[in-house]
C-alpha positions in Angstrom: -84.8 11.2 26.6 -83.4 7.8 27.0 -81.8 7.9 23.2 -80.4 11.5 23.8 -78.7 10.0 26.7 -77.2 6.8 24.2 -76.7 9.9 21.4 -74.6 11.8 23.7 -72.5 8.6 24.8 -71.6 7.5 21.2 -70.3 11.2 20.6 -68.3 11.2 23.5 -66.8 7.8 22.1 -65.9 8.8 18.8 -64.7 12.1 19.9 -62.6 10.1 22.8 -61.3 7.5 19.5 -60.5 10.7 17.6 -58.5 12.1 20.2 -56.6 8.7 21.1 -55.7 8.7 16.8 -54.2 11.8 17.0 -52.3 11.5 20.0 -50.8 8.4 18.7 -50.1 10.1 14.8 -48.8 13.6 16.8 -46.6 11.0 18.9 -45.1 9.1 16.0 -44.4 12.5 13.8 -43.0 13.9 17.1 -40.9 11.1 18.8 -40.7 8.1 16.6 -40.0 10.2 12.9 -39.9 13.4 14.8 -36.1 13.6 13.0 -37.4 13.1 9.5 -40.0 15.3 9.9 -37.9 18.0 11.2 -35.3 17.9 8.5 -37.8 17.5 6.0 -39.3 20.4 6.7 -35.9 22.4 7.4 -35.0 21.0 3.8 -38.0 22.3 2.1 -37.3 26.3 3.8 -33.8 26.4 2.5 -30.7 23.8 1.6 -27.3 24.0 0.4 -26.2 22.2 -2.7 -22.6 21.3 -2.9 -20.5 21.4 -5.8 -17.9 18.8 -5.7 -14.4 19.9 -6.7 -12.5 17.4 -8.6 -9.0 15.8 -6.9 -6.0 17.2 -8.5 -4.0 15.3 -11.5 -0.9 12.7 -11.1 2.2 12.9 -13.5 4.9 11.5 -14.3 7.9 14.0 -13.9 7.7 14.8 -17.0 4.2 16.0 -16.8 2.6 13.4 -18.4 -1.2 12.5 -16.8 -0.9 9.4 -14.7 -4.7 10.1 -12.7 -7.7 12.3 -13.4 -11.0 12.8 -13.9 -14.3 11.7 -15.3 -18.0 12.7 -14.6 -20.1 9.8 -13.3 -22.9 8.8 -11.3 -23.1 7.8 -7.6 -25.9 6.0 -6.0 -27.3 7.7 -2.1 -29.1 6.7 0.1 -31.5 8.4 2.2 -33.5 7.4 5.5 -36.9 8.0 4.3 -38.4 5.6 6.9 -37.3 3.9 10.3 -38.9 0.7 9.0 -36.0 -1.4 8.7 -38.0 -3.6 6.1 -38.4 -0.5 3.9 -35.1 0.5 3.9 -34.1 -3.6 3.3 -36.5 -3.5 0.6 -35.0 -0.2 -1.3 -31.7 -1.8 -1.1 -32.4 -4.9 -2.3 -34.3 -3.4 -5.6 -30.9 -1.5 -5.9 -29.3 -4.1 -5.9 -31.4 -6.2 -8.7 -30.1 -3.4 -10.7 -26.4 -2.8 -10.2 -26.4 -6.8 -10.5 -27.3 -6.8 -13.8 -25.7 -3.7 -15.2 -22.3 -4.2 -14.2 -22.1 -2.2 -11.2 -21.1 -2.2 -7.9 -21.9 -1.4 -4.3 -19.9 0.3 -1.8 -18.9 -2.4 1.2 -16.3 -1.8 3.9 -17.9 -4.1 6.3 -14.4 -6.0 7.1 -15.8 -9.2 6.4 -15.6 -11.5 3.1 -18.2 -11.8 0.8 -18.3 -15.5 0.9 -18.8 -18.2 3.4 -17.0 -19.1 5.4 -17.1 -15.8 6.8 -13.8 -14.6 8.2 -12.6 -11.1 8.9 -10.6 -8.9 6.3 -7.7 -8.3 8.7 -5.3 -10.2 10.3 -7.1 -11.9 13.5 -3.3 -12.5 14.6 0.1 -11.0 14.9 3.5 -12.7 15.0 3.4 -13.2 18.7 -0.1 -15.1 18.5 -1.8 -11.9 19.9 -4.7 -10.2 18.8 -3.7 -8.2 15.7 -4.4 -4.4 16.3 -6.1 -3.8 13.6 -9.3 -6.1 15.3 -8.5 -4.5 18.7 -9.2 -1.0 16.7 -12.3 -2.1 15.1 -14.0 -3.5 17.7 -12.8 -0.7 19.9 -14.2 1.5 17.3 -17.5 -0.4 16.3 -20.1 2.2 18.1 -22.1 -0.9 18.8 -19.5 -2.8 20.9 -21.0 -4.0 24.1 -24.2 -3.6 22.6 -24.8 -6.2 19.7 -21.2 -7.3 19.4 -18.0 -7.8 21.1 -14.3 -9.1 20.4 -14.9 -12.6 21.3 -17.6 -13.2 18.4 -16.2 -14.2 15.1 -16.6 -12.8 11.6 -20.0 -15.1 11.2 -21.2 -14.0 14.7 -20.8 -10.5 13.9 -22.6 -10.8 10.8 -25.2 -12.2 11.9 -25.6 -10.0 15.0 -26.1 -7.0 12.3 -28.8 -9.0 10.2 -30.5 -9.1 13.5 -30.0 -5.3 14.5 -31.1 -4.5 10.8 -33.5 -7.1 10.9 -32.4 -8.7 7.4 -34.3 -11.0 6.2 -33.2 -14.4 3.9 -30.1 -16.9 4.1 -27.8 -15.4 5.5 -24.9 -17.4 3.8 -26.2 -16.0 0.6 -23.8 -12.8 -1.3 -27.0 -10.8 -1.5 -27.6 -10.8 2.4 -24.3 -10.2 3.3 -23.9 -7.2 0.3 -27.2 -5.7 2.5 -25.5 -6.0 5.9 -22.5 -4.3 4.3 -24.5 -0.9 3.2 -26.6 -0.7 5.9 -23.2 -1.0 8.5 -21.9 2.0 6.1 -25.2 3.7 6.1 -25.3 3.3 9.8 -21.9 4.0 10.5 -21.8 7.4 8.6 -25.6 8.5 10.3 -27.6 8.7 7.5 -30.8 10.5 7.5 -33.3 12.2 5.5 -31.0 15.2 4.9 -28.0 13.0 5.0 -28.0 10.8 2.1 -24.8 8.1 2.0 -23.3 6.5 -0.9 -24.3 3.1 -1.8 -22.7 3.0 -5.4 -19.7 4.7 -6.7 -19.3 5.0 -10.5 -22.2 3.1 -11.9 -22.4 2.3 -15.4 -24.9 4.8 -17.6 -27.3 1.3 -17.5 -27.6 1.5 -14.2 -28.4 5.5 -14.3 -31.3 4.6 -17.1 -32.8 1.5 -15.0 -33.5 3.5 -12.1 -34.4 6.5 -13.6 -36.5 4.9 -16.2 -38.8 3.0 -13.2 -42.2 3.7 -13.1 -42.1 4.1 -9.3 -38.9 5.1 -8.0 -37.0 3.4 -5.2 -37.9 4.7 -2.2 -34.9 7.2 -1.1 -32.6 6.2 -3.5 -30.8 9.4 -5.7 -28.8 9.5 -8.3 -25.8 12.2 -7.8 -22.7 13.3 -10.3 -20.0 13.1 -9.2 -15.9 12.9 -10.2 -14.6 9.5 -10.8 -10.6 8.5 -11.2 -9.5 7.5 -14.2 -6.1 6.0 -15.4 -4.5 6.5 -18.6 -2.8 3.4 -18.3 -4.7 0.9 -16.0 -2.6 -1.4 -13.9 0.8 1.1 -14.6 2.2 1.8 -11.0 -0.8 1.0 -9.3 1.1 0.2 -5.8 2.9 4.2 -6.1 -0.2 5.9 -7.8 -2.5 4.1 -5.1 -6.4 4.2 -4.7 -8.8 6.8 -2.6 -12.2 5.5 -2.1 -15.5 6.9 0.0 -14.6 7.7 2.8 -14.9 5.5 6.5 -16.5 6.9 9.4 -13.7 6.7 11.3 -11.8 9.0 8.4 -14.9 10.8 8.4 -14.9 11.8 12.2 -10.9 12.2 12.2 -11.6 15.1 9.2 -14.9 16.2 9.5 -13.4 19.3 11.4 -11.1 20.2 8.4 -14.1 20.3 6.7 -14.8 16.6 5.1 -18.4 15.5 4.1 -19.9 12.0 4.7 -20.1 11.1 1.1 -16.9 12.5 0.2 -13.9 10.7 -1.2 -10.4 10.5 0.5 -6.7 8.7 -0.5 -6.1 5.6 0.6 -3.1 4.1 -0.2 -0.1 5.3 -2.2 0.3 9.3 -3.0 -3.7 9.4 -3.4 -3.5 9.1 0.8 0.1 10.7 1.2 -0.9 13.7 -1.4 -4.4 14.3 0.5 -3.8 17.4 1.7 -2.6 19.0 -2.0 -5.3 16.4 -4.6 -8.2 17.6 -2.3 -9.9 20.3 -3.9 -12.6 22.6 -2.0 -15.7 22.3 -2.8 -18.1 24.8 -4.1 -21.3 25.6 -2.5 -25.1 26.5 -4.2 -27.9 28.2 -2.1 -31.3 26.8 -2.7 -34.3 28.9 -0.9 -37.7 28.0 -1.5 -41.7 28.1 0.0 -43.1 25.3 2.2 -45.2 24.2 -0.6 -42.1 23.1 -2.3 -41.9 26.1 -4.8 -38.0 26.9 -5.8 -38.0 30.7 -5.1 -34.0 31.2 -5.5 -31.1 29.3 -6.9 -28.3 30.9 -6.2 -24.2 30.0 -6.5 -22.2 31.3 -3.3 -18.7 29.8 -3.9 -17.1 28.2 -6.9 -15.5 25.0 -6.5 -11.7 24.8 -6.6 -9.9 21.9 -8.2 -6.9 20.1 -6.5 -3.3 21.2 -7.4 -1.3 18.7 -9.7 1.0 15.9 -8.1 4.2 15.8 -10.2 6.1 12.5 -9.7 9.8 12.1 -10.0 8.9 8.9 -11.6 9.8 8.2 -15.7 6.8 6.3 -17.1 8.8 4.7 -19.7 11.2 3.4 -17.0 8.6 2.3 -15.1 7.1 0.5 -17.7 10.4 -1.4 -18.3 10.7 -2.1 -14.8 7.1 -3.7 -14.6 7.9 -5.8 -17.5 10.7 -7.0 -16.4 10.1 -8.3 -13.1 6.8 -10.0 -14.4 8.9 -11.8 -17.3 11.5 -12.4 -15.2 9.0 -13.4 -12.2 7.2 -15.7 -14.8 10.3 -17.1 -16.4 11.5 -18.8 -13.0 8.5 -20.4 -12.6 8.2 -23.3 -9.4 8.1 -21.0 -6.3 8.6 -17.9 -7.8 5.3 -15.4 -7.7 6.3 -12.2 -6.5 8.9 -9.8 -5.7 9.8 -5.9 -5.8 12.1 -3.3 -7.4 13.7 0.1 -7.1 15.9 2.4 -9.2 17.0 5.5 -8.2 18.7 8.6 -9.4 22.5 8.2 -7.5 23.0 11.8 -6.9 19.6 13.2 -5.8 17.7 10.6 -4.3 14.9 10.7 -6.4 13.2 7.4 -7.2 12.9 7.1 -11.4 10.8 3.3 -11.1 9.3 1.4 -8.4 7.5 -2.0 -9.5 5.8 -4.4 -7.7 4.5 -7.9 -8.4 2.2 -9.4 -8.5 -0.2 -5.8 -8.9 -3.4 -5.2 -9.6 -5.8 -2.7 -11.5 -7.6 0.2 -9.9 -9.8 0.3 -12.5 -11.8 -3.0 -11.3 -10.5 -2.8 -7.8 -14.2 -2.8 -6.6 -15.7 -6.1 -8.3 -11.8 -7.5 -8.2 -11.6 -7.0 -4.2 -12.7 -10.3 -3.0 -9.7 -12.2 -5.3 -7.5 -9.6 -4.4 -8.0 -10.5 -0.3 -7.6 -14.5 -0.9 -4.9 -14.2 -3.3 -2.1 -15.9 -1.4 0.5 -13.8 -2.9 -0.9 -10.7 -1.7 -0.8 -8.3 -4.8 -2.1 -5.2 -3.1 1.2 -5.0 -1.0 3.9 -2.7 -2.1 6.7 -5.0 -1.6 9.7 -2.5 -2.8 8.5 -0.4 0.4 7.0 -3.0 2.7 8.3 -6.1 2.1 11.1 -7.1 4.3 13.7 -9.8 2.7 17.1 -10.9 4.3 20.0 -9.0 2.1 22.4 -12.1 1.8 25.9 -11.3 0.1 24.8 -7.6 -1.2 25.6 -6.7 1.9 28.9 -7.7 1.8 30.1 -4.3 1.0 28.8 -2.6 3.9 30.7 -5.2 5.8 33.6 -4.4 4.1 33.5 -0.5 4.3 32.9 -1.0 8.3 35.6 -3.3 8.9 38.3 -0.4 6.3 36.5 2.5 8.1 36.7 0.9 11.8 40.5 -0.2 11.3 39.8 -3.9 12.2 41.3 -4.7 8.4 43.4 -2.9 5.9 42.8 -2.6 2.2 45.6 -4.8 1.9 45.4 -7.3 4.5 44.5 -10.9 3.1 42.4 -13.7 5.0 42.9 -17.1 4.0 39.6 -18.7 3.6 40.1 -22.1 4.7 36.5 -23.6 3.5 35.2 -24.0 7.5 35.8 -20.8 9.4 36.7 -22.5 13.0 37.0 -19.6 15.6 34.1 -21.1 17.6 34.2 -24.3 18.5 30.7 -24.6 19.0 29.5 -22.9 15.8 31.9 -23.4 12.2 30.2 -22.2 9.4 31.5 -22.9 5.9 32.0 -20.8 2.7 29.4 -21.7 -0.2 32.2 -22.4 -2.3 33.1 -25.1 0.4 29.9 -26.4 0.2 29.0 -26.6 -3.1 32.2 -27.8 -4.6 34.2 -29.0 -1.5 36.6 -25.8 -2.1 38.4 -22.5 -1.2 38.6 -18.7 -2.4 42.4 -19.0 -0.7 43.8 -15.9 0.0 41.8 -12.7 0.1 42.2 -9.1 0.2 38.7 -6.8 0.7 38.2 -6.5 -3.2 38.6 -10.3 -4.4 36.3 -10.8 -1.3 33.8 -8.6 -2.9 34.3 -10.3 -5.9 34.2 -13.9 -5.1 31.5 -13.3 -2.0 33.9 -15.0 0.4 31.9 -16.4 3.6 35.3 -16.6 5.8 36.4 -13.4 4.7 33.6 -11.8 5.8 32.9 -14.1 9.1 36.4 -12.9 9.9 35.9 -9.5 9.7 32.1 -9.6 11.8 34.0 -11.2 14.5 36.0 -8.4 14.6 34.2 -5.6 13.9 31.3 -7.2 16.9 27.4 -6.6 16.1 27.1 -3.2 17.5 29.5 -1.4 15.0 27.7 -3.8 12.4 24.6 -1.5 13.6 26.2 1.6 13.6 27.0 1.6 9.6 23.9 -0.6 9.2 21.6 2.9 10.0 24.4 5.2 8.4 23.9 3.4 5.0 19.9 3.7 6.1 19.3 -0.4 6.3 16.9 -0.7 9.1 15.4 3.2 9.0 12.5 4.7 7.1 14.2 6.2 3.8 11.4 9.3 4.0 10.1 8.2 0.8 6.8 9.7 0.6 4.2 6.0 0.7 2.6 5.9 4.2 3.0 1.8 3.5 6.9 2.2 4.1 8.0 -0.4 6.5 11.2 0.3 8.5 12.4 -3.3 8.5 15.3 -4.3 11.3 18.9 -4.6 11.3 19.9 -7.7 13.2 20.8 -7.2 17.2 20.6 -8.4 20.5 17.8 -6.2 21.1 16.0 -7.3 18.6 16.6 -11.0 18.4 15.1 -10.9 22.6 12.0 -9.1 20.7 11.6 -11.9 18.3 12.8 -15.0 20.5 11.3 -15.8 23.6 12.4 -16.1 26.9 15.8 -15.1 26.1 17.5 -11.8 26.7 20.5 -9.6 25.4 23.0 -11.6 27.2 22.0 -14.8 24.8 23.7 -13.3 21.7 26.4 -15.7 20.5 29.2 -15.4 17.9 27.2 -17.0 15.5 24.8 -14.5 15.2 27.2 -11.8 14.8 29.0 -14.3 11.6 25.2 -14.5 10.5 24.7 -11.1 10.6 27.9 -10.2 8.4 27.0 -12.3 5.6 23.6 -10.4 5.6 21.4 -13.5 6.7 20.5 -13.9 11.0 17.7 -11.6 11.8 18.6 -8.6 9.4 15.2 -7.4 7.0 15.6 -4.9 5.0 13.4 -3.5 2.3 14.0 -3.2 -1.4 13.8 0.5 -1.3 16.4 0.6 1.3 18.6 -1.6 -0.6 18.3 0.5 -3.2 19.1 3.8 -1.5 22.2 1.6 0.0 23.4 0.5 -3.0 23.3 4.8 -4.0 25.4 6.2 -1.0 28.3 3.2 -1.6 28.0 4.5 -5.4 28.2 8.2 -4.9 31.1 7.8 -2.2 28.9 8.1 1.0 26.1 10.5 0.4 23.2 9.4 1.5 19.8 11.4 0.6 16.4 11.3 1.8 14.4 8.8 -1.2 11.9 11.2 -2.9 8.7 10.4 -4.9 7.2 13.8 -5.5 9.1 16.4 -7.6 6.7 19.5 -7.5 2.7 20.4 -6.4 1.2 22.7 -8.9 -1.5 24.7 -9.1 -4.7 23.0 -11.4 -5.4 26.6 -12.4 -2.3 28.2 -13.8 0.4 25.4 -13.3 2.8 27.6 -11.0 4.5 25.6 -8.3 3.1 25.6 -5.1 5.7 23.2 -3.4 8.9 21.8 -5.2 11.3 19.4 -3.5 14.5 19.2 -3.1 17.3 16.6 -2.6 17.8 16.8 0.8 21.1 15.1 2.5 20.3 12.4 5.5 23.6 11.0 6.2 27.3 11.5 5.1 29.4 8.8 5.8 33.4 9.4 6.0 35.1 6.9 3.3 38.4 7.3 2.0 38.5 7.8 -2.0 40.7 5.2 -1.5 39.2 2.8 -0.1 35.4 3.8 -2.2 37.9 2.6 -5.3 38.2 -0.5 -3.8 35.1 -1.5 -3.3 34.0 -0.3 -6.5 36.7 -2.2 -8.2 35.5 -5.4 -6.4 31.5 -4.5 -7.3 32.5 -4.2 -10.6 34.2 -7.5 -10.9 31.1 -8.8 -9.5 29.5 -8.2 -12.9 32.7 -8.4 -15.0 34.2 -12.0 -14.1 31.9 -12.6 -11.1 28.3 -14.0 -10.2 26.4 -11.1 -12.5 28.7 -11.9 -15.9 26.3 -13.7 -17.7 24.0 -11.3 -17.8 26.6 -8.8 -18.3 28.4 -10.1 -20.6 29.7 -7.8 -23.4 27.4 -5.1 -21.7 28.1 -1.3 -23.7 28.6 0.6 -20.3 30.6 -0.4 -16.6 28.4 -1.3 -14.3 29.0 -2.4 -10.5 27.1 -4.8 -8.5 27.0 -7.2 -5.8 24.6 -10.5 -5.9 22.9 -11.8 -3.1 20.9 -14.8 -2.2 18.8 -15.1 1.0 18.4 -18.9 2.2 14.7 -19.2 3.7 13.2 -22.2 6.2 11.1 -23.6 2.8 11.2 -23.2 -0.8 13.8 -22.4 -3.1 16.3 -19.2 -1.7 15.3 -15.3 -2.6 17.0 -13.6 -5.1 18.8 -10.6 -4.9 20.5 -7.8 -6.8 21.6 -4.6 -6.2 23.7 -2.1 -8.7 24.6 1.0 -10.7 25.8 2.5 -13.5 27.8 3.9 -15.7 30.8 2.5 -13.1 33.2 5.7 -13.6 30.1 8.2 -13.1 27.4 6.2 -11.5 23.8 7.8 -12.4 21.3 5.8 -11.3 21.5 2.6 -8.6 19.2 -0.5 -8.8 17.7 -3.1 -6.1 15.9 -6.1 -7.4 14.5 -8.7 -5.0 12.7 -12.0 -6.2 11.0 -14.0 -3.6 11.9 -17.9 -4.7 13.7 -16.4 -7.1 16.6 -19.1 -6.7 19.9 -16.9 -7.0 21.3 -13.6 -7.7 21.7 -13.8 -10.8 17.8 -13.9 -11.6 17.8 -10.6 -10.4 20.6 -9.3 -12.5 18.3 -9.7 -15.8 15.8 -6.9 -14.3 18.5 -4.6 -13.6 20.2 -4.9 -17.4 16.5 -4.5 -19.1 16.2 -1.1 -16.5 20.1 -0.2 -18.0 19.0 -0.8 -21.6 15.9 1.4 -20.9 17.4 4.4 -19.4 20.9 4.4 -21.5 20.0 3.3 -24.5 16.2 3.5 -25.0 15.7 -0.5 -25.5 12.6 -1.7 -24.4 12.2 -4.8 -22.3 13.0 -8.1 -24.2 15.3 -6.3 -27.1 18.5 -7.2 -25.8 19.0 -10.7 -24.2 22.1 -11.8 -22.9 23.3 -15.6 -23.5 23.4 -17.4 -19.9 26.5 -19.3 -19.4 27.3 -21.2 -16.2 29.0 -20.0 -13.5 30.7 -22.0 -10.7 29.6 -18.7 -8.4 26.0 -18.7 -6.9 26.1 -15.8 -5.0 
């Protein structure tokens, strides 16, 4: 009796230890993995494969492949556990591999890769503010308020994830940081068991075969084809062709309605991002329906995949090539403080844009392992400079001046000022002419063309004084200085024509009222507060050639279809502004643009040149460094075709400038490429 009694107790332990067990096992498949269980199990019943449609083509306009397509392999991952060491561990044998096959991860955590840590964008804007770009972020960041906030900097907030990921090793090591990065992505995108992310983009077929070829496999990692860009000519037009790239959660929330997937790849920069909407393809879809035991039952396809339509560029490849060349030869050639600088050419009576370069560039194909160089190079090549950098126009915008003043009635055609060296009409501000200051003399008299000609200071002081800074404004946005030119690069920068409004912007405690005289000289002459870009300059330089028409600039000629090549969207020139000149007077400032490069600044580059041309030289002075470099131009004179704006930062003067342009007019007039005509410098007593 008395062991019955100890018999019955033991039972009613172990059956009381059994039921504890699986309470606690029902509790963790329920509550703790309850997700991964659920999908798993939903996954096993029935799926849907997608078939990825490739991104439509790029060409040149005259339909030769810029972008396309290759198959290649993508590395996902999947949340296969909760146990942050697990998923650590996976991607840390991943990355073993991609380390030593030449591959490499996917990383838009927006910090650097190496110590010290700081962020990827600006922390600061002009005014000493925080930039908006970290207001957005951390506004963004779904763990704001949580694990981080604004205050912490880029270390801090590293480190903050290694803790919330729980991350283990030194965390001033690349390897720690490269985990933080795909497990912010992984996070950011809600991966899950169902919802695999992309780790790896485009890894190398040694990669594929390493992880494939392991005995055990890495614990939800998969291997998935995909499309991959490809260049027929790596670094060609890299800051107009642009990149696209996985896509961000922010993207992914913003387009998930218009029917985006997590893993799927979106433009982001250049027509890749502009060109979304017609490059995206839609993507096919495969039903898979199968047993719980894992037995494939059906396989069946529901929707074909359809490719993107084509992109055709108005863009000439060969000129583009030219224009490359030349304004890294030319950028190389000065030397001292002379690294960068941007170009534009377009066609004079449609507005379409034949050649847009930009130095220094870069090349999409190894944008991924390049990126880290790319952020701490101090000349910035990822920025488009002919559509977002902003450069004082100095003496090229002389002509605008001029056609104000004619236009206005404040001067004649005829009507000569005496440039005197020192123009004294303030007595609290006298500027001089260069020619005054360089060689201690005077232009003399001057009527509008010889003022053109020999970039007189005083002519043009005189004739800002009278015109006063708000007419200045008026043709400033009529020639489209200052104002988006509608090109189609989402990177466009409007720049700023000089004003009171805008200097009380840009100068503190100061308002309208503190405008002087000086500023409106300044202003003339094309220095004070005016920034203009070189695609502006270009488009300027077009509507003074063609007699006042200005058009909207244009990158894309056509969209085509990818299956039968019709057009499905063609563009046409398409008039912004017409601006009342005179014949008259258009003669005369095309005489005195022309003398420019006859007997003027530009003549020896031009000298002996096959063809008119007209141009105007310009050089910007800055607070440091040697003075930018301008040019703007275009040819033939009697029947202008296409118009040209060169800008070289540190570039020294105008003339610099002028060699790009004659290797672009050798290109598109007489087939030459870069470097087979060279014209004989000779010196010049102008240095405009």
């Amino acid at each position: 009796m008395h062991n019955s009694k100890y018999r019955f107790l033991l039972l009613k332990i172990i059956a009381f230890v059994m039921l504890v067990m699986i309470t606690v096992r029902l509790f963790s498949m329920q509550i703790i993995e309850g997700e991964v269980y659920v999908e798993t199990a939903t996954s096993r019943v029935s799926t849907s494969i997608t078939t990825k449609a490739p991104r439509g083509d790029i060409l040149d306009k005259y339909g030769n492949v810029l972008v396309s397509n290759k198959s290649g392999y993508s590395l996902r991952l999947q949340k296969m556990s909760s146990d942050n060491a697990v998923i650590n561990t996976a991607i840390d044998e991943v990355l073993d591999i991609l380390d030593d096959t030449d591959s490499t991860a996917v990383n838009t955590l927006p910090i650097t890769m190496d110590t010290p840590y700081k962020f990827e964008f600006e922390d600061k804007n002009d005014n000493g503010k925080t930039s908006d770009e970290k207001k957005n972020w951390f506004k963004n960041n779904k763990h704001t308020g949580e694990y981080i906030d604004s205050s912490m900097s880029a270390k801090e907030v590293l480190y903050a994830y290694c803790d919330l990921y729980e991350i283990q090793g030194d965390r001033e090591s690349e390897r720690v940081r490269t985990i933080a990065g795909i497990r912010y992505e992984a996070d950011i995108k809600q991966f899950s068991a169902v919802t695999p992310v992309t780790i790896a983009e485009d890894i190398t077929a040694e990669a594929v075969t390493a992880i494939r070829s392991r005995r055990e496999p890495i614990e939800g990692i998969t291997i998935a084809e995909d499309y991959v860009r490809t260049y027929t000519k790596p670094g060609f037009a890299t800051h107009i062709l642009g990149r696209c790239g996985q896509i961000s959660g922010d993207e992914y929330e913003k387009n998930k309605s218009k029917g985006y997937g997590i893993n799927d790849i979106i433009g982001k920069q250049g027509i890749e991002r502009w060109a979304e909407q017609y490059l995206r393809g839609v993507d096919g879809v495969m039903g898979t329906f199968a047993e719980i035991d894992g037995k494939e039952v059906e396989l069946s396809p529901t929707k074909d995949p359809v490719p993107g339509n084509y992109v055709m560029l108005t863009i000439d490849s060969d000129l583009q090539e030219t224009l490359e060349a030349s304004l890294e030869n030319t950028i190389r050639g000065i030397g001292k403080d002379c690294d960068s600088g941007g170009a534009v050419v377009l066609d004079v009576n449609t507005g379409d844009t034949l050649a847009i370069a930009s130095y220094p560039t870069y090349d999409m194909t190894t944008f991924a392992e390049d990126y880290g160089k790319l952020i701490e190079n101090t000349a910035n090549p990822m920025l488009n400079r002919a559509v977002s950098g902003l450069y004082s126009p100095g003496s090229t915008f002389k002509p605008l001046t001029a056609i104000a003043g004619i236009q206005s009635g404040v001067i004649s055609m005829n009507e000569q000022v005496t440039c005197t060296g020192v123009y004294k009409y303030y007595k609290d501000y006298q500027p001089s002419c260069w020619i005054w200051s360089e060689y201690d003399a005077t232009h003399g008299h001057q009527n509008v063309t010889q003022a053109i000609e020999n970039s007189c200071n005083v002519y043009f002081y005189e004739l800002g004084r009278r015109l006063g800074i708000d007419k200045l404004d008026e043709y400033a946005k009529k020639f489209g200085l200052g104002e988006y030119t509608g090109i189609q690069l989402t990177e466009e920068t409007s720049g700023h024509m000089a004003s009171p409004e805008y200097k009380e912007q840009v100068v503190a405690n100061i308002t309208d009222s503190d405008w002087f005289g000086g500023d409106t000289l300044q202003a003339a002459i094309g220095q004070s507060y005016s920034l203009f870009t070189p695609v502006q300059l270009a488009n300027y330089c077009a509507t003074v050639a063609n007699g006042g028409t200005r058009y909207k600039v244009n990158l894309i000629d056509s969209i085509r279809s990818s299956v039968d090549g019709s057009v499905v969207e063609s563009f046409e020139p398409e008039v912004v502004e017409k601006i009342e000149m005179s014949p008259q007077m258009i003669a005369r400032i095309h005489d005195g643009m022309k003398k420019v490069v006859d007997e003027g600044s530009a003549s020896s580059i031009f000298e002996g040149y096959p063809i008119k041309v007209g141009g105007k030289t310009g050089t910007a002075q800055l607070g440091k460094g040697e003075n930018n470099a301008i040019f703007i131009a275009f040819a033939p004179f009697d029947k202008p075709q296409i118009a040209i704006a060169v800008v070289l930062e540190h570039g020294v003067r105008g003339t610099n400038a002028g060699r790009v342009a004659r290797d672009v007019f050798d290109r598109y007039f007489f087939g030459k490429t870069t470097g087979e005509t060279q014209a004989t410098p000779k010196p010049s007593g102008i240095i405009q």
